[in-house]
C-alpha positions as CSV (number, residue, x, y, z in Angstrom):
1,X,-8.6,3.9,-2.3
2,X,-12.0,3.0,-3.1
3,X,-13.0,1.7,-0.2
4,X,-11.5,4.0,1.9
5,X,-10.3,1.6,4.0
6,X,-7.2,2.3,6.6
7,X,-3.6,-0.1,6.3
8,X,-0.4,0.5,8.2
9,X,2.9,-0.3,7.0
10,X,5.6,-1.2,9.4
11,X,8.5,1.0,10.1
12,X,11.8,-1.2,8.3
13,X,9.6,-1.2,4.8
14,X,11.2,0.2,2.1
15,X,8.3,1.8,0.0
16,X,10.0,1.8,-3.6
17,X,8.8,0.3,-7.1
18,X,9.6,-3.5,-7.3
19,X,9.8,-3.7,-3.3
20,X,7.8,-6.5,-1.7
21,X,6.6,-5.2,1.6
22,X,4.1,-6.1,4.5
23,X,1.1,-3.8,5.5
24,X,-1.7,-4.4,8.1
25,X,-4.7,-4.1,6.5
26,X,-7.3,-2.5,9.2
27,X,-10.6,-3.9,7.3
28,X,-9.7,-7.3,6.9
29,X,-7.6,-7.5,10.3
30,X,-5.2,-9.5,8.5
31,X,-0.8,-8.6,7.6
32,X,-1.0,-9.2,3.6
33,X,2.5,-9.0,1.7
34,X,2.0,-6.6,-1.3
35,X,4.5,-5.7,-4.5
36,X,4.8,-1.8,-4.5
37,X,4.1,-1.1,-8.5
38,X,4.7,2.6,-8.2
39,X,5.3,5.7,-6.0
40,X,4.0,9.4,-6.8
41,X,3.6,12.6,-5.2
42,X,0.4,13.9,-4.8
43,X,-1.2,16.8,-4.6
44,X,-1.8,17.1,-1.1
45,X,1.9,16.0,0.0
46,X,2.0,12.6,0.6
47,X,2.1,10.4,-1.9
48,X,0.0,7.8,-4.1
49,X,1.6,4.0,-3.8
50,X,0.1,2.0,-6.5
51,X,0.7,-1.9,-4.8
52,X,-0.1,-5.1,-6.4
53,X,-2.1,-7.3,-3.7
54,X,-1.0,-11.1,-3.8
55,X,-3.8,-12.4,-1.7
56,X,-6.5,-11.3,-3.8
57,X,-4.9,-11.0,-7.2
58,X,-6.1,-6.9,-7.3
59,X,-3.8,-3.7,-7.8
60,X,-4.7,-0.9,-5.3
61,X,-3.7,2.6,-4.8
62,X,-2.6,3.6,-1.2
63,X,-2.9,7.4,-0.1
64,X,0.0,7.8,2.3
65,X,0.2,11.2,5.0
């Protein structure tokens, strides 16, 4: 979110609170397995996945389309 950076999660992920999932992660060219910590909707109708990053220890915030 702060960086701006782009990540794509595979189709087959289920995005939901407690869900380990898999996402590319365009900056770093690298797949990284992340905990999704939360899911909301925001304000422009996609929604804000809060995601707990294993490889670097850091919680980020995702802005999904």
């Amino acid at each position: 979110y702060e960086s701006g950076g782009a990540v794509e999660i595979e189709s087959g992920n289920l995005v939901r609170a407690g869900e380990e999932i898999e996402i590319y992660d365009y900056a770093t060219g690298e797949y990284t397995d992340v905990e999704v910590e939360s899911v909301k909707a925001s304000s422009s109708g996609g929604a804000e996945v809060e995601i707990y990053d294993y490889q670097t220890g850091e919680y980020r915030t995702l802005d999904m389309d």
